[in-house]
N, CA and C atoms of all chains as a GROMACS GRO file, in nm:
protein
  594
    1UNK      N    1   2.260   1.244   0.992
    1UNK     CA    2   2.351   1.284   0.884
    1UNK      C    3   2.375   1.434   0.890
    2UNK      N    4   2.488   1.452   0.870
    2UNK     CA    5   2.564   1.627   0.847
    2UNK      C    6   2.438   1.652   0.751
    3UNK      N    7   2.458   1.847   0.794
    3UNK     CA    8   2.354   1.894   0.724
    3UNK      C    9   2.446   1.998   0.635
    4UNK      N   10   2.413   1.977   0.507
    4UNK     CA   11   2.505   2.068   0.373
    4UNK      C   12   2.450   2.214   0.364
    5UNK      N   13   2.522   2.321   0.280
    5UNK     CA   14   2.502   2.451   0.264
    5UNK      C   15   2.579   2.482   0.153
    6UNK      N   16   2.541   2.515   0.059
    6UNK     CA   17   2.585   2.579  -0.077
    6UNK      C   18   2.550   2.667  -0.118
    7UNK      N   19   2.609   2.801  -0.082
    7UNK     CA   20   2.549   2.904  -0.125
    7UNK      C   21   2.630   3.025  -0.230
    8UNK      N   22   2.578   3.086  -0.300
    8UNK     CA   23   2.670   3.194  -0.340
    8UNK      C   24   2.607   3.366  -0.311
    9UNK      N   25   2.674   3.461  -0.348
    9UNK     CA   26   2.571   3.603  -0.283
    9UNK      C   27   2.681   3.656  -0.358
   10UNK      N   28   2.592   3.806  -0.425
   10UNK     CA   29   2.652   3.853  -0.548
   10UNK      C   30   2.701   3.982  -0.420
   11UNK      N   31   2.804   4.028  -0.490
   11UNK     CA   32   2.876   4.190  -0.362
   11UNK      C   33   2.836   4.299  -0.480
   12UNK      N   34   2.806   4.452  -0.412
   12UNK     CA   35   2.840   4.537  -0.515
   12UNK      C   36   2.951   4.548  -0.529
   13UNK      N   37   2.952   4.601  -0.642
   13UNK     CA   38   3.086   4.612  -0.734
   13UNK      C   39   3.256   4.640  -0.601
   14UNK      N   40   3.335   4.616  -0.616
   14UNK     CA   41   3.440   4.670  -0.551
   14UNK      C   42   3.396   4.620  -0.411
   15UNK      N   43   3.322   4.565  -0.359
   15UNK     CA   44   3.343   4.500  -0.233
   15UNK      C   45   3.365   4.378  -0.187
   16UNK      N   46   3.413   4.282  -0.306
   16UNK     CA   47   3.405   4.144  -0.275
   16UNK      C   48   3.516   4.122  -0.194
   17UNK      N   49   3.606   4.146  -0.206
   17UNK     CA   50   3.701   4.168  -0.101
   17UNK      C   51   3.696   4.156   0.035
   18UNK      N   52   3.635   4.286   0.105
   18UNK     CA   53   3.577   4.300   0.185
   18UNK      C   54   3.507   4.174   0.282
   19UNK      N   55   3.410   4.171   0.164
   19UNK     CA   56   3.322   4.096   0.280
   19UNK      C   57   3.335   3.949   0.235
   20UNK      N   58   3.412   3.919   0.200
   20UNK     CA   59   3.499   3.767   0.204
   20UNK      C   60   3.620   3.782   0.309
   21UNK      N   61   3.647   3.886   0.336
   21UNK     CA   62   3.753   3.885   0.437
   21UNK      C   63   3.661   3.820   0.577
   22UNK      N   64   3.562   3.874   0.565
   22UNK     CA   65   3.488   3.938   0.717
   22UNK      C   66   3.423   3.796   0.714
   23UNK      N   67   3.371   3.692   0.623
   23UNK     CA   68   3.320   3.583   0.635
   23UNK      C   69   3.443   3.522   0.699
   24UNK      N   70   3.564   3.519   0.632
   24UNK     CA   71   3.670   3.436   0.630
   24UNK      C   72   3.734   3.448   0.798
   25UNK      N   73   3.713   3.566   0.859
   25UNK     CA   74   3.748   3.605   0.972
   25UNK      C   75   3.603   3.567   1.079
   26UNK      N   76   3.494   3.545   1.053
   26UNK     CA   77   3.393   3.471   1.129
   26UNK      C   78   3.393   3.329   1.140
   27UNK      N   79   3.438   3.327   1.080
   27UNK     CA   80   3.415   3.166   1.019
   27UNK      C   81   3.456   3.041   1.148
   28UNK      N   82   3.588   3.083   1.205
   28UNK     CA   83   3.630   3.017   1.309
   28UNK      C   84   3.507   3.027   1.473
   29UNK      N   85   3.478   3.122   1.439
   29UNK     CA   86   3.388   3.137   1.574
   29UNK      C   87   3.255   3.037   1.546
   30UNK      N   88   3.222   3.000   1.433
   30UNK     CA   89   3.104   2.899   1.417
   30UNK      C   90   3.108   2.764   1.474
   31UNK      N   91   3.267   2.738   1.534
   31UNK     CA   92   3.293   2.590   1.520
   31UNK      C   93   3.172   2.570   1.675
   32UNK      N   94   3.232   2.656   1.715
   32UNK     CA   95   3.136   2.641   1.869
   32UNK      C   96   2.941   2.631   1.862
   33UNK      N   97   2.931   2.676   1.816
   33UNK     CA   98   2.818   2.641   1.707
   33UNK      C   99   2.717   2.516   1.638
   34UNK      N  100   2.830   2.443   1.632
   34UNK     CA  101   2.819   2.315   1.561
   34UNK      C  102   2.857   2.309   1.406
   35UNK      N  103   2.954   2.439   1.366
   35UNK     CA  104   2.982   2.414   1.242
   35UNK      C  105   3.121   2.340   1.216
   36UNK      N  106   3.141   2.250   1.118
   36UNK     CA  107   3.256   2.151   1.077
   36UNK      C  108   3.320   2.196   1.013
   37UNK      N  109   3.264   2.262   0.868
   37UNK     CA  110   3.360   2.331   0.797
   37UNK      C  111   3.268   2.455   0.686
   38UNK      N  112   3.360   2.561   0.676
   38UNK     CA  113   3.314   2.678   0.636
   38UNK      C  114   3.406   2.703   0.538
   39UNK      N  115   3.396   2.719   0.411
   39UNK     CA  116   3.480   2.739   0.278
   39UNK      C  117   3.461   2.843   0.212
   40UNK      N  118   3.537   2.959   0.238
   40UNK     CA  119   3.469   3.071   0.166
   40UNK      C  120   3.566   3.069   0.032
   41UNK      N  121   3.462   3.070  -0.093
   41UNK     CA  122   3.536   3.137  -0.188
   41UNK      C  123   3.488   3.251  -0.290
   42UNK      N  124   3.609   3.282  -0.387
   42UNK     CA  125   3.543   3.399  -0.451
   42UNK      C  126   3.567   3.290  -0.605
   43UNK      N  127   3.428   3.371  -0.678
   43UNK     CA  128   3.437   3.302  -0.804
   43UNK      C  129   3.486   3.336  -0.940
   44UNK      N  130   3.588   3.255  -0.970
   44UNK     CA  131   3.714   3.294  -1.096
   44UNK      C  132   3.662   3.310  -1.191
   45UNK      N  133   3.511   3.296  -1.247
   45UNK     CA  134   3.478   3.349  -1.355
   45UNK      C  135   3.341   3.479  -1.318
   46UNK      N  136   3.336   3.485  -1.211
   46UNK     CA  137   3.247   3.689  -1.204
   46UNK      C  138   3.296   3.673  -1.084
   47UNK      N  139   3.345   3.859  -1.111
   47UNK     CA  140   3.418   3.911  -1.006
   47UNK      C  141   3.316   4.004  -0.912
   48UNK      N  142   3.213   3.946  -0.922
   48UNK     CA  143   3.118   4.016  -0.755
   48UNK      C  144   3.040   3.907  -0.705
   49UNK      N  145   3.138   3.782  -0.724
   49UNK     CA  146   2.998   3.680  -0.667
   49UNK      C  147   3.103   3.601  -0.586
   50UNK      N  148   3.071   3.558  -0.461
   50UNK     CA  149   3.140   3.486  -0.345
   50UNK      C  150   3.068   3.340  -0.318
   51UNK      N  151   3.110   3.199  -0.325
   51UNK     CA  152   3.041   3.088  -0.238
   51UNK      C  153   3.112   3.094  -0.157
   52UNK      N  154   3.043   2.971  -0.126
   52UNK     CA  155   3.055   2.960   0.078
   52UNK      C  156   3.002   2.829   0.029
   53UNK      N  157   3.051   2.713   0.140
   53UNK     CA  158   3.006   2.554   0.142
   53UNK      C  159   2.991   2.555   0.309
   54UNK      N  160   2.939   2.517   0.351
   54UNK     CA  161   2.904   2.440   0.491
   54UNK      C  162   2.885   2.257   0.531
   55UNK      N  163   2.920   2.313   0.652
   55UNK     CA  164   2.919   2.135   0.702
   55UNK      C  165   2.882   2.173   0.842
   56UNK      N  166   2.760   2.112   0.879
   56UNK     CA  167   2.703   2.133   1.014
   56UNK      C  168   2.639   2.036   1.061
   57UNK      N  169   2.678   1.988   1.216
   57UNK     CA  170   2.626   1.864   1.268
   57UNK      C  171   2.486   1.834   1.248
   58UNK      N  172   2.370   1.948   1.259
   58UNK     CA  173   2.261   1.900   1.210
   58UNK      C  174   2.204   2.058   1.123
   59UNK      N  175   2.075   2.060   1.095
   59UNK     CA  176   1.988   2.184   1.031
   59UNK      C  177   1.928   2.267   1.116
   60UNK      N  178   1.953   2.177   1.246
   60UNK     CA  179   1.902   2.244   1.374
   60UNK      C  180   2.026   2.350   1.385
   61UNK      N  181   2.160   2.273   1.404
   61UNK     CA  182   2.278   2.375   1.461
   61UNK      C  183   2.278   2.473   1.373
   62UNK      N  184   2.237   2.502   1.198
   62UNK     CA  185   2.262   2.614   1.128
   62UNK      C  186   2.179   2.710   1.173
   63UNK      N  187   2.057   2.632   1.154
   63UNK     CA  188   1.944   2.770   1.180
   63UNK      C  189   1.981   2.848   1.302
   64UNK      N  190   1.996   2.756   1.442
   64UNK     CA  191   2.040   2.800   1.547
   64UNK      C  192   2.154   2.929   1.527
   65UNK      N  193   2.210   2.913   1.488
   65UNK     CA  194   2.343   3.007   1.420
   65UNK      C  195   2.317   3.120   1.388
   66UNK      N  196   2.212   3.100   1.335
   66UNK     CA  197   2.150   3.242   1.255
   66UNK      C  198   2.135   3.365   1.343
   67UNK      N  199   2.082   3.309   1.480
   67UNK     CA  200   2.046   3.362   1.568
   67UNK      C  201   2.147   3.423   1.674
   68UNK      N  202   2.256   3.388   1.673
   68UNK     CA  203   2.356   3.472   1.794
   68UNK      C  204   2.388   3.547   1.744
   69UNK      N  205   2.406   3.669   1.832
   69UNK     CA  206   2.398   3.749   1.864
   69UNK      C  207   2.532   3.835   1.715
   70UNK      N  208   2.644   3.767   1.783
   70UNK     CA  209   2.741   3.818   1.658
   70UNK      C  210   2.736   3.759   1.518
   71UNK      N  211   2.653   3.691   1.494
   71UNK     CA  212   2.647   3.633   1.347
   71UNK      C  213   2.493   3.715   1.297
   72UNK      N  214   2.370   3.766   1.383
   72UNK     CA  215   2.339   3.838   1.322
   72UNK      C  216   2.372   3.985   1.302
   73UNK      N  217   2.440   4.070   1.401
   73UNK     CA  218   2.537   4.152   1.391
   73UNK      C  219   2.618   4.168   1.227
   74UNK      N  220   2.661   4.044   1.214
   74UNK     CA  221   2.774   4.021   1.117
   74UNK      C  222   2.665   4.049   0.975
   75UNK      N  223   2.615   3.985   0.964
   75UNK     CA  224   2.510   3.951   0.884
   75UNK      C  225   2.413   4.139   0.855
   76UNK      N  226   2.416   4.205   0.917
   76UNK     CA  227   2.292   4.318   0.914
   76UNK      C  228   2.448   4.414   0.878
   77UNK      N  229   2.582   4.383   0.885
   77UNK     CA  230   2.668   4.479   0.859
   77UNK      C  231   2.705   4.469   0.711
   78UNK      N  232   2.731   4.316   0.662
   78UNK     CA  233   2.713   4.269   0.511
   78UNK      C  234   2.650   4.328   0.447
   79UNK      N  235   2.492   4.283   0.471
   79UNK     CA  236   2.378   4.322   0.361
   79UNK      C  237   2.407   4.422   0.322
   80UNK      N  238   2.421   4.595   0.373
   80UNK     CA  239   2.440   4.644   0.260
   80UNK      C  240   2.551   4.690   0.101
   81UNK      N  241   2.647   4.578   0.175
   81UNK     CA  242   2.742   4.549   0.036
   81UNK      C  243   2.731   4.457  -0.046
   82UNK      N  244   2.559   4.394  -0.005
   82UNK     CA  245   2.523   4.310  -0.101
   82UNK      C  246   2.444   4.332  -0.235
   83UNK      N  247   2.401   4.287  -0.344
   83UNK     CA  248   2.310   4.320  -0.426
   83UNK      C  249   2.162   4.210  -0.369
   84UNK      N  250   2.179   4.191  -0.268
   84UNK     CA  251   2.029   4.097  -0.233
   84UNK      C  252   2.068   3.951  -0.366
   85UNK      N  253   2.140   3.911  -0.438
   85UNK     CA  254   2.074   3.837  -0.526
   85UNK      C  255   2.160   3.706  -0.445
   86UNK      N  256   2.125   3.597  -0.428
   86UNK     CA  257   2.125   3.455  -0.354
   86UNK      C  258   2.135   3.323  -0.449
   87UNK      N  259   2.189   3.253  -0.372
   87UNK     CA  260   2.130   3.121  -0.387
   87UNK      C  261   2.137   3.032  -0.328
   88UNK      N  262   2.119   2.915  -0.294
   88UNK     CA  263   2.122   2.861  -0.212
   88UNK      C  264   2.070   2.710  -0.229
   89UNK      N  265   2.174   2.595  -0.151
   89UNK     CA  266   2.144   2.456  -0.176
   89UNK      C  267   2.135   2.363  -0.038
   90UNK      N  268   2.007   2.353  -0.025
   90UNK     CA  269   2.029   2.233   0.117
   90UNK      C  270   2.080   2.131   0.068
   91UNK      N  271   2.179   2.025   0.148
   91UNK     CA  272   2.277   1.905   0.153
   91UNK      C  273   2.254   1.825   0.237
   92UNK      N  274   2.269   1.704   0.213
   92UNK     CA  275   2.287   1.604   0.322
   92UNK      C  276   2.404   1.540   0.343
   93UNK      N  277   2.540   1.562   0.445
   93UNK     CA  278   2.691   1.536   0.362
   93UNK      C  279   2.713   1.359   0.405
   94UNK      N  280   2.712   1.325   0.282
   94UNK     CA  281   2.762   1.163   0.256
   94UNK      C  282   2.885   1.139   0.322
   95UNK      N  283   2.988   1.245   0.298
   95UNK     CA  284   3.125   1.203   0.367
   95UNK      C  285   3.225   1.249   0.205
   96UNK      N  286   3.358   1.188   0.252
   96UNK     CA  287   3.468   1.216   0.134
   96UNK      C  288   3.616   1.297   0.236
   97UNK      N  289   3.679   1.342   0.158
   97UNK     CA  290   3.830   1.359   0.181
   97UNK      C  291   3.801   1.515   0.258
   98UNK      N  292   3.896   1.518   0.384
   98UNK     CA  293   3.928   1.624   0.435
   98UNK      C  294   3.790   1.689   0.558
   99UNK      N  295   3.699   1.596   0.591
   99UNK     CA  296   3.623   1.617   0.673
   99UNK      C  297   3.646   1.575   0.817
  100UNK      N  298   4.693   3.061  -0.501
  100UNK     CA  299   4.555   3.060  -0.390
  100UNK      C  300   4.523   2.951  -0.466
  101UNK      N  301   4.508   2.860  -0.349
  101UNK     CA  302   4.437   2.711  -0.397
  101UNK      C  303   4.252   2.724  -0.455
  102UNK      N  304   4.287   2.613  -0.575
  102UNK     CA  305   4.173   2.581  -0.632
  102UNK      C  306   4.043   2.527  -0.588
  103UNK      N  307   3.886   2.571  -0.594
  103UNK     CA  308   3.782   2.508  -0.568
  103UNK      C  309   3.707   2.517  -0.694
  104UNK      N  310   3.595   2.441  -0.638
  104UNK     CA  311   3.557   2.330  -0.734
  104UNK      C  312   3.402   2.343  -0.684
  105UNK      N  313   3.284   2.371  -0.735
  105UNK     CA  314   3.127   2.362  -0.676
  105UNK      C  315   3.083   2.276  -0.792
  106UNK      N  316   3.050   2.148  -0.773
  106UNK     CA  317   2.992   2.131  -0.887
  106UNK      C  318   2.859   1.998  -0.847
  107UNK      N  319   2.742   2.024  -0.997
  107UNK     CA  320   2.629   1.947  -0.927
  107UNK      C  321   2.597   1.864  -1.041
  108UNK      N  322   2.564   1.715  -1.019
  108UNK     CA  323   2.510   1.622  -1.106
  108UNK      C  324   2.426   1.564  -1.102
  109UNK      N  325   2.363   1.511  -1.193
  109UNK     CA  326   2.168   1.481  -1.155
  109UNK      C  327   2.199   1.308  -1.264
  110UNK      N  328   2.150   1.214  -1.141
  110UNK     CA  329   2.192   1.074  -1.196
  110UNK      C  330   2.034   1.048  -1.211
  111UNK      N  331   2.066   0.924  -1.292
  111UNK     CA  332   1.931   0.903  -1.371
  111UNK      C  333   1.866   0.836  -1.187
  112UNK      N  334   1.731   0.802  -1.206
  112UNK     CA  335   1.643   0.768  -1.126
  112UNK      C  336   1.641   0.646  -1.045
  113UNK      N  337   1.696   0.653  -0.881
  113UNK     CA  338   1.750   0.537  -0.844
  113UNK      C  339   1.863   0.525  -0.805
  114UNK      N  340   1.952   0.590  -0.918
  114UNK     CA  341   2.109   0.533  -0.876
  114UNK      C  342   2.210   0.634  -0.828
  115UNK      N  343   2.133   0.763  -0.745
  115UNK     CA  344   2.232   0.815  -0.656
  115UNK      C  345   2.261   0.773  -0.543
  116UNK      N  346   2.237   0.654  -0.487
  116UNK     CA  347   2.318   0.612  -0.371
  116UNK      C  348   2.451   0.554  -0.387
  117UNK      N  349   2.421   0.536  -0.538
  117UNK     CA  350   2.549   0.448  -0.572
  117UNK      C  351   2.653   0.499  -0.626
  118UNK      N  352   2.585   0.611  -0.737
  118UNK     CA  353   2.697   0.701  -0.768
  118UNK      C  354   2.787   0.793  -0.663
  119UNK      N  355   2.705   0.859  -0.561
  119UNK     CA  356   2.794   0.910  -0.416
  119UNK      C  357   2.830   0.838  -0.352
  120UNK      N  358   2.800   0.695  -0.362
  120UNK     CA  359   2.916   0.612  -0.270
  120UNK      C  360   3.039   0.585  -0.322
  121UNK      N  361   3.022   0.585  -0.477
  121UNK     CA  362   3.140   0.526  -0.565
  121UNK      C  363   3.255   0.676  -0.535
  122UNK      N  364   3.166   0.800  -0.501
  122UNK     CA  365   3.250   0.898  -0.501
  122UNK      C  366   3.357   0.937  -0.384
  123UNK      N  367   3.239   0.854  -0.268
  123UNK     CA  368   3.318   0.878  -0.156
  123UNK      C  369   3.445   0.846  -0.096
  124UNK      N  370   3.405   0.646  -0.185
  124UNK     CA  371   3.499   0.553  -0.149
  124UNK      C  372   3.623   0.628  -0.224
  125UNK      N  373   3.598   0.727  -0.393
  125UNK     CA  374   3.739   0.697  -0.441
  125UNK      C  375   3.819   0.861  -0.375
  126UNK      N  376   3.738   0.908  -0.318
  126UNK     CA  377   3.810   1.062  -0.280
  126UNK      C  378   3.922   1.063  -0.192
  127UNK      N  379   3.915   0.952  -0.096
  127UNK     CA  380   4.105   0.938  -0.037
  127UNK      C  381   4.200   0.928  -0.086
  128UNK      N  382   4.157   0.825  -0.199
  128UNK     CA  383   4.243   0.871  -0.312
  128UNK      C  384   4.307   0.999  -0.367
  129UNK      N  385   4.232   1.057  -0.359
  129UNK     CA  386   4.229   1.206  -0.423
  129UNK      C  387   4.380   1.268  -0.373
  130UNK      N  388   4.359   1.282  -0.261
  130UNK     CA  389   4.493   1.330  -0.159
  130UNK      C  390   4.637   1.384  -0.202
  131UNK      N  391   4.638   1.221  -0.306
  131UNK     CA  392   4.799   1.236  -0.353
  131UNK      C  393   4.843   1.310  -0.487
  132UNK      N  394   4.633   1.334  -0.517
  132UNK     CA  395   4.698   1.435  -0.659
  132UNK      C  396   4.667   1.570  -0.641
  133UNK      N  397   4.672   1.611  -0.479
  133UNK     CA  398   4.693   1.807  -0.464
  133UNK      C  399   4.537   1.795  -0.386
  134UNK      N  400   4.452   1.715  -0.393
  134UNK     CA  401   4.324   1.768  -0.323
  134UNK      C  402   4.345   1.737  -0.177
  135UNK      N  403   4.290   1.893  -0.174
  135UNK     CA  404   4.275   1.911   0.018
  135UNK      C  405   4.154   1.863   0.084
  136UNK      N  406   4.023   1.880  -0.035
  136UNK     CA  407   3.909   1.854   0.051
  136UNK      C  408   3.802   1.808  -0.089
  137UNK      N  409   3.705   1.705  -0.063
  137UNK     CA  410   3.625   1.634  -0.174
  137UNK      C  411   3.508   1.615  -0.074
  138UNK      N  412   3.426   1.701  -0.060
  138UNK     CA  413   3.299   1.706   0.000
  138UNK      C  414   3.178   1.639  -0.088
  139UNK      N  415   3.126   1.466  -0.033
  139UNK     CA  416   3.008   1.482  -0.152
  139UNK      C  417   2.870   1.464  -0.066
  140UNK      N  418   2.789   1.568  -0.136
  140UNK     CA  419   2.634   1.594  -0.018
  140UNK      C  420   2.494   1.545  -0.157
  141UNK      N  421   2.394   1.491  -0.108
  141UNK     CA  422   2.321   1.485  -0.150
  141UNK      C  423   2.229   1.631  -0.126
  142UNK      N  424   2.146   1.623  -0.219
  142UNK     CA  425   2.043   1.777  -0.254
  142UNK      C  426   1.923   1.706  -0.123
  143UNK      N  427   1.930   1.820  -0.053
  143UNK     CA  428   1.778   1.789   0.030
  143UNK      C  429   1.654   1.770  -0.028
  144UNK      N  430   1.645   1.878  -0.127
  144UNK     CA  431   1.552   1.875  -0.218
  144UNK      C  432   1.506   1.800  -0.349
  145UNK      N  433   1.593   1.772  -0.383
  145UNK     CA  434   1.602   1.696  -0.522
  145UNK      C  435   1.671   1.577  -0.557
  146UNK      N  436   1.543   1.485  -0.552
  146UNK     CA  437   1.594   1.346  -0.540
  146UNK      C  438   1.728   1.274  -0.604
  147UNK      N  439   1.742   1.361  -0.688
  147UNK     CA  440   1.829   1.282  -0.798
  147UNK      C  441   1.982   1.372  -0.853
  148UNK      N  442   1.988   1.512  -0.740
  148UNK     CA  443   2.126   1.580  -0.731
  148UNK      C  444   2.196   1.480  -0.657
  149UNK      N  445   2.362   1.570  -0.695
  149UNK     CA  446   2.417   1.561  -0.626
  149UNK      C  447   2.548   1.624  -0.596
  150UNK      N  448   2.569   1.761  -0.494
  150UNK     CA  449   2.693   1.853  -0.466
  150UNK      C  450   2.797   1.824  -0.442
  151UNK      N  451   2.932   1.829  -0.533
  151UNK     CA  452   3.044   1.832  -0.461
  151UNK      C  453   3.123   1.954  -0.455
  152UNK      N  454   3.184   1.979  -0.367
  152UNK     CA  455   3.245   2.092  -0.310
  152UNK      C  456   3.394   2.060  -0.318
  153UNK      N  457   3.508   2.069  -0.345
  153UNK     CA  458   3.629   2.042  -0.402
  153UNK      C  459   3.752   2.144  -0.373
  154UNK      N  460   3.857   2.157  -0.265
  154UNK     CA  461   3.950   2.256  -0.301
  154UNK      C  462   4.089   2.160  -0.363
  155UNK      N  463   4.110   2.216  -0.415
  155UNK     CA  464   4.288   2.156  -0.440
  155UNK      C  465   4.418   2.264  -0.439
  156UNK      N  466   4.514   2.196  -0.440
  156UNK     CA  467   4.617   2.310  -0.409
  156UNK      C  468   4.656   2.416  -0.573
  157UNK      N  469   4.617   2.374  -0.616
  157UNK     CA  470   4.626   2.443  -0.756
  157UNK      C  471   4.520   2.401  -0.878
  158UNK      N  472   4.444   2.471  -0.955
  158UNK     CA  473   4.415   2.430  -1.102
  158UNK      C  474   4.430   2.321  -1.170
  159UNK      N  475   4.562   2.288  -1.178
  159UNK     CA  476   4.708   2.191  -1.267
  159UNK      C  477   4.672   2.078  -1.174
  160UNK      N  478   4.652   2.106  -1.087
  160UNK     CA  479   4.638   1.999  -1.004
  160UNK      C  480   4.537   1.914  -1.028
  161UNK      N  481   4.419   1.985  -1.016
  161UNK     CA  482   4.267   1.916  -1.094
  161UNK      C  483   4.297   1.883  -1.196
  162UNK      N  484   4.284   1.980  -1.300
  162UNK     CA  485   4.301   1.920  -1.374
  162UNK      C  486   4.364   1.775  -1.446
  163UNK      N  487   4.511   1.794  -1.378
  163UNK     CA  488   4.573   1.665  -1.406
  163UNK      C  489   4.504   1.545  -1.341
  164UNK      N  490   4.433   1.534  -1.252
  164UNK     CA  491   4.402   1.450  -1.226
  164UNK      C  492   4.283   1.340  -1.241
  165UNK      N  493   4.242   1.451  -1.411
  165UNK     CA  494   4.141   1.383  -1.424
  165UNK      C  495   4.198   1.263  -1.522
  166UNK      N  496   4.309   1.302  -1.547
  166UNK     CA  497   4.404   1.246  -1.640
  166UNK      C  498   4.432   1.056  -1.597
  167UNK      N  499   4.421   1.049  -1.447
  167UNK     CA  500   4.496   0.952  -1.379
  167UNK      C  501   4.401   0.858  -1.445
  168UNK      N  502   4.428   0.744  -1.434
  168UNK     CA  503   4.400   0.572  -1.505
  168UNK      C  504   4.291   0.556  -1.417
  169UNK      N  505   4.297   0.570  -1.277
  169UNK     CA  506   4.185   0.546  -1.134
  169UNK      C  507   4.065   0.594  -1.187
  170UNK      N  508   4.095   0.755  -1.212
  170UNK     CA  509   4.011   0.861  -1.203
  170UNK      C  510   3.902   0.832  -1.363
  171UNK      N  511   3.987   0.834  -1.425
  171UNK     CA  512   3.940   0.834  -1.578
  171UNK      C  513   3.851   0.688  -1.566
  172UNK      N  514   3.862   0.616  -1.507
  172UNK     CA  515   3.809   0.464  -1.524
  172UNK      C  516   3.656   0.478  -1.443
  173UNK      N  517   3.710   0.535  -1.307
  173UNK     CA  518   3.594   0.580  -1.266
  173UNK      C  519   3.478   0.694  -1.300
  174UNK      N  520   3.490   0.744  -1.397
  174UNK     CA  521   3.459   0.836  -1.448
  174UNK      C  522   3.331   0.780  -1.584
  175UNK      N  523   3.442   0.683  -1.624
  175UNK     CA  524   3.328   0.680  -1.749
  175UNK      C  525   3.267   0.518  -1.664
  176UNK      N  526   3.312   0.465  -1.586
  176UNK     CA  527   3.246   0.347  -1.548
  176UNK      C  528   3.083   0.424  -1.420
  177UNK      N  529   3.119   0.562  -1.429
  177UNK     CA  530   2.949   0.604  -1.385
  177UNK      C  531   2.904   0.714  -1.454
  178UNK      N  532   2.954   0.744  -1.559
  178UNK     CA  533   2.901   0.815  -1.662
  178UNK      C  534   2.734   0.739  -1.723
  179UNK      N  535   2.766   0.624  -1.726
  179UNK     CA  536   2.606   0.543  -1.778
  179UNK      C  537   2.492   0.582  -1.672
  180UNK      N  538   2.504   0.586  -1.548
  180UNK     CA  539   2.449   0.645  -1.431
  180UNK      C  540   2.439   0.804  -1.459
  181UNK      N  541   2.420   0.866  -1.511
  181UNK     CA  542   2.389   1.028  -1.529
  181UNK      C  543   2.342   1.057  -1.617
  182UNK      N  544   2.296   1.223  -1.612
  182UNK     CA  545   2.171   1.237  -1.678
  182UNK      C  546   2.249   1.335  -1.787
  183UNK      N  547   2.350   1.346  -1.762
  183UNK     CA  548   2.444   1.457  -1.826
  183UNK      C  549   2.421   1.597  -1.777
  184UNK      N  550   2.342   1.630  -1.710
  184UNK     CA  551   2.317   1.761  -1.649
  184UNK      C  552   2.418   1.796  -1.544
  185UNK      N  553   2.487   1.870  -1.605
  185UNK     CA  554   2.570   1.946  -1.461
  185UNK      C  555   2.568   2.065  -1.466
  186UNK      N  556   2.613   2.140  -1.328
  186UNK     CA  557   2.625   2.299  -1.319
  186UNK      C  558   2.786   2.263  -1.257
  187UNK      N  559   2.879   2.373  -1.251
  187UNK     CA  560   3.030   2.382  -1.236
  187UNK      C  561   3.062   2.528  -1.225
  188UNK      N  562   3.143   2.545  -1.089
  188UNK     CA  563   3.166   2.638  -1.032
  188UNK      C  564   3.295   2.660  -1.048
  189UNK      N  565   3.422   2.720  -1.076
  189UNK     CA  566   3.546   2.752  -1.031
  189UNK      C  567   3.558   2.872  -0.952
  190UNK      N  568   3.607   2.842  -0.836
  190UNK     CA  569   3.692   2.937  -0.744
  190UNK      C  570   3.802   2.941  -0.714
  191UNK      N  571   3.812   3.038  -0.655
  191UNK     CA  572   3.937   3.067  -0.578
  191UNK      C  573   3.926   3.074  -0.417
  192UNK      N  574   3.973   2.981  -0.343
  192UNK     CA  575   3.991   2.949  -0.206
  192UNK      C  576   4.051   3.028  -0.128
  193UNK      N  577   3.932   3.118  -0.039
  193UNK     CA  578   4.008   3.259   0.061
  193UNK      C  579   4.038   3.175   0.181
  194UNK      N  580   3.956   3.074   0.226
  194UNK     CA  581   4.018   3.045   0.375
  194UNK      C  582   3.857   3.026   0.439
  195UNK      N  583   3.861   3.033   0.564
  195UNK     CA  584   3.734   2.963   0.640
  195UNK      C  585   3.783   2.822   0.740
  196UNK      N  586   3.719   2.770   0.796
  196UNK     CA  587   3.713   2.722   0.907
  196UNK      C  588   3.712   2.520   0.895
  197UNK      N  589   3.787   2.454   0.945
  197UNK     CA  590   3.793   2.324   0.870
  197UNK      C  591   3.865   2.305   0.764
  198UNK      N  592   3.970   2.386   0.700
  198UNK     CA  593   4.074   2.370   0.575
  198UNK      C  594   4.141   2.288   0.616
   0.00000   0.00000   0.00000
């Protein structure tokens, strides 16, 4: 079974922008990866907090992910327009419309 | 900028296989009232969640569609199945990979 990802990550102030662009512009390079689908959004009720949904062939292919080279790159250039605050939901994806 | 949707429900003990199947089967449905994508994942962790991830082409769109005879029927015909606990996300849909 697909392995799920629900996450959100708070931006400092005035950068959500930013680094929703830079997810939104990575995002295609994951497919190689083993990622299915990558949903970045920003959230309509607080304006410094971004989700993200995932769809990945297994928990193996995410973690794996973590690790190349330009996604941790990507990742160590973020953090500091982040406030560190997280969250995060492991999934198991059942299926539904648009997968 | 099309509408998303994060949202999580916790069914009473037992009957989330049934409530995410009932969800899966009716989300093709979905299609013809503006939804692009109806992701439903079970919680890795927690026996008795359950994530859906949701964009549609507009607000008006969701919304109205909770309106439909299908939707509304299915709705309270697994309402007895839940614990009433939900969390609910609104976004706004930047883009990412699999749209």
């Amino acid at each position: 079974m697909r392995f799920g990802y629900i996450g959100s990550m708070k931006v400092k102030p005035g950068h959500r922008a930013e680094v929703a662009a830079a997810l939104v512009d990575g995002s295609e390079g994951l497919r190689a990866a083993g990622c299915d689908l990558y949903v970045v959004t920003e959230s309509a009720t607080d304006e410094d907090t971004i989700w993200v949904t995932e769809v990945w062939k297994s928990k193996e292919h995410h973690d794996a992910s973590l690790q190349l080279p330009e996604v941790a790159a990507a990742i160590s250039k973020m953090m500091p327009l982040l406030t560190g605050e997280f969250t995060q939901q492991q999934t198991r994806v059942l299926g539904g419309l648009g997968l």
